[in-house]
N, C-alpha and C positions, 0 to 999 in steps of 0.2 A: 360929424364927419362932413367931407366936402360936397357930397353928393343927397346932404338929408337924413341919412341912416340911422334910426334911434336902434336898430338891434341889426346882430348882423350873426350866422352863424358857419362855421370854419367847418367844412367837409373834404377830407383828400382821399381820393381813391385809394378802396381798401380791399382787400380779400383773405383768406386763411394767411397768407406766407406771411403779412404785415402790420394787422388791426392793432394787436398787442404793444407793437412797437411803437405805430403813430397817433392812438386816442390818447394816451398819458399826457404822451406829449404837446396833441393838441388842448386839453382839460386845463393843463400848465399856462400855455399858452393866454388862452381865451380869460383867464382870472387877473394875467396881468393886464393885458389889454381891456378889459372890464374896467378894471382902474385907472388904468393910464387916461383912457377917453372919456371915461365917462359915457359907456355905451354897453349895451346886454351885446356881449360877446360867448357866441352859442356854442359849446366843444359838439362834434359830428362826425358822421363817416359817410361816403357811397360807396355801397357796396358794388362792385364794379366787376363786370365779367363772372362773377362768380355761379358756377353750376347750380340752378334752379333747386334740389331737392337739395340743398345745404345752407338757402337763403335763409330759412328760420333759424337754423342752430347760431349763426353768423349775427342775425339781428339780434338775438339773447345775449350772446358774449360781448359785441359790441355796447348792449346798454350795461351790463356788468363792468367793463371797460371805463363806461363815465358816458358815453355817448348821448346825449339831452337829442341829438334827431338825427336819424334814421334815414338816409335818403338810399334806394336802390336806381340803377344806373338804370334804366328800361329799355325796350326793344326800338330805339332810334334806327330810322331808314338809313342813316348816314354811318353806322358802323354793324359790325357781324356782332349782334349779342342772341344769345344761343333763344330760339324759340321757346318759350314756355317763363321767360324771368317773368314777364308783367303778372301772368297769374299767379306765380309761386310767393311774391314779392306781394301783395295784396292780401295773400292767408298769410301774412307775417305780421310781427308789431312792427312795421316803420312807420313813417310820417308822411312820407313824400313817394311817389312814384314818378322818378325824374327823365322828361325826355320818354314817355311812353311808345312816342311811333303813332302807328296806328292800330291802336287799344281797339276794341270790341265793345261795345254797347256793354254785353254778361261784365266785361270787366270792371268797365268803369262802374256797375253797380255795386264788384266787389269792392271797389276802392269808397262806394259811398257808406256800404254795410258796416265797412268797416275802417271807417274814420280813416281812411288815407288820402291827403290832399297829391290830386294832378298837379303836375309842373305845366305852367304856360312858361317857356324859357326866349330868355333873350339873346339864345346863344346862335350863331352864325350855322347851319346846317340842321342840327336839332331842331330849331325852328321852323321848319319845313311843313310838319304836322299839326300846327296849332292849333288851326281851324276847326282840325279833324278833331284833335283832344279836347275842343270846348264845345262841337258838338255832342260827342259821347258824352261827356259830364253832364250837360244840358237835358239830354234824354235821363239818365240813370241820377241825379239829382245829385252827383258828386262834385265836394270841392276843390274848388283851384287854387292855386298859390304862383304868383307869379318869382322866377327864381333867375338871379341872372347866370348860371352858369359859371360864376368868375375865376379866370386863371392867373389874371394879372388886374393890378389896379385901376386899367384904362376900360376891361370889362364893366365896372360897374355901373349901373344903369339909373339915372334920376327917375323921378316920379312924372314926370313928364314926358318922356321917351316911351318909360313901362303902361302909361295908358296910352299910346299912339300903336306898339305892340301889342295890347291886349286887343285896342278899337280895329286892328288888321286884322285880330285872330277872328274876327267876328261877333266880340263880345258887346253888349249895349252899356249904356254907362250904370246903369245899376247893377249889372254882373261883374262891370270892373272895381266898382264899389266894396262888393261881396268880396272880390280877389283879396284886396288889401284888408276887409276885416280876417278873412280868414288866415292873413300871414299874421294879423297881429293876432290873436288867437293861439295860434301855433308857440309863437313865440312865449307867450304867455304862459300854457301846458310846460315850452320846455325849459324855460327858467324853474320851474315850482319843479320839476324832478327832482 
């Protein structure tokens, strides 16, 4: 790809009314473009907005669905998402806890306990908190994955940009290091699903 991308994974906001309908078709998707580029093209969901005490059943149907990673939409200061996702979302199998806000120290342990990578996001507002989410992490020894957010193809972010974001979040060059093993990592778990 144009921007360096050896892997790349497709997440469209999902919830009860729509998962069924959009992971097929993302699954579909992500096998031709697998081919076509020549690049690990990831089928996924965010789970978005969705009411807290329904975030598990959602994350189980979605991987039954096809879904290889799991992102939940988290408590970002820049939109109204209902208090309590980042915990509920953390006692869940997903992969990613995207855009947390400003997570809790207890939290980000859950997210270490229990193998969920923090988003550092490149995304214009979400951003806002990064600092904040690599100091939690930093305390509670959980990992980061840097994510760009993308809506359109002009979001996507070089490798060079993504450690100038990371070096703003306050991260040292060996944590931004750690960032990109642990996206290839991830990557790696969700190809072998």
């Amino acid at each position: 790809m144009a921007v360096g991308y050896r892997a790349l994974a497709i997440t469209d906001h999902g919830d009860h009314s729509n998962i069924d309908f959009i992971i097929p078709r993302i699954v579909k998707v992500c096998e031709k473009l697998s081919g076509a580029y020549h690049i690990k093209v990831i089928p996924g969901i965010e789970l978005t907005h969705v009411p807290p005490e329904y975030i598990p059943e959602l994350t189980q149907e979605a991987r039954l669905l096809g879904a290889k990673i799991v992102v939940v939409h988290g408590e970002t200061i820049v939109e109204p998402v209902i208090e309590g996702t980042n915990n509920a979302a953390l006692l869940s199998s997903i992969d990613i806890l995207a855009h947390p806000g400003l997570i809790t120290e207890e939290e980000a342990r859950l997210a270490a306990g229990n193998s969920v990578c923090l988003e550092i996001t490149t995304r214009k507002g979400h951003s806002l908190t990064n600092g904040h989410v690599v100091r939690m992490a930093r305390r509670a020894g959980a990992r980061l994955v840097l994510n760009t957010d993308s809506h359109a193809p002009q979001d996507l972010t070089g490798k060079e940009m993504a450690i100038k974001i990371a070096t703003g979040a306050g991260m040292a060059v060996e944590e931004v290091e750690s960032m990109f093993r642990n996206s290839e990592i991830l990557v790696q778990r969700a190809w072998e699903r």
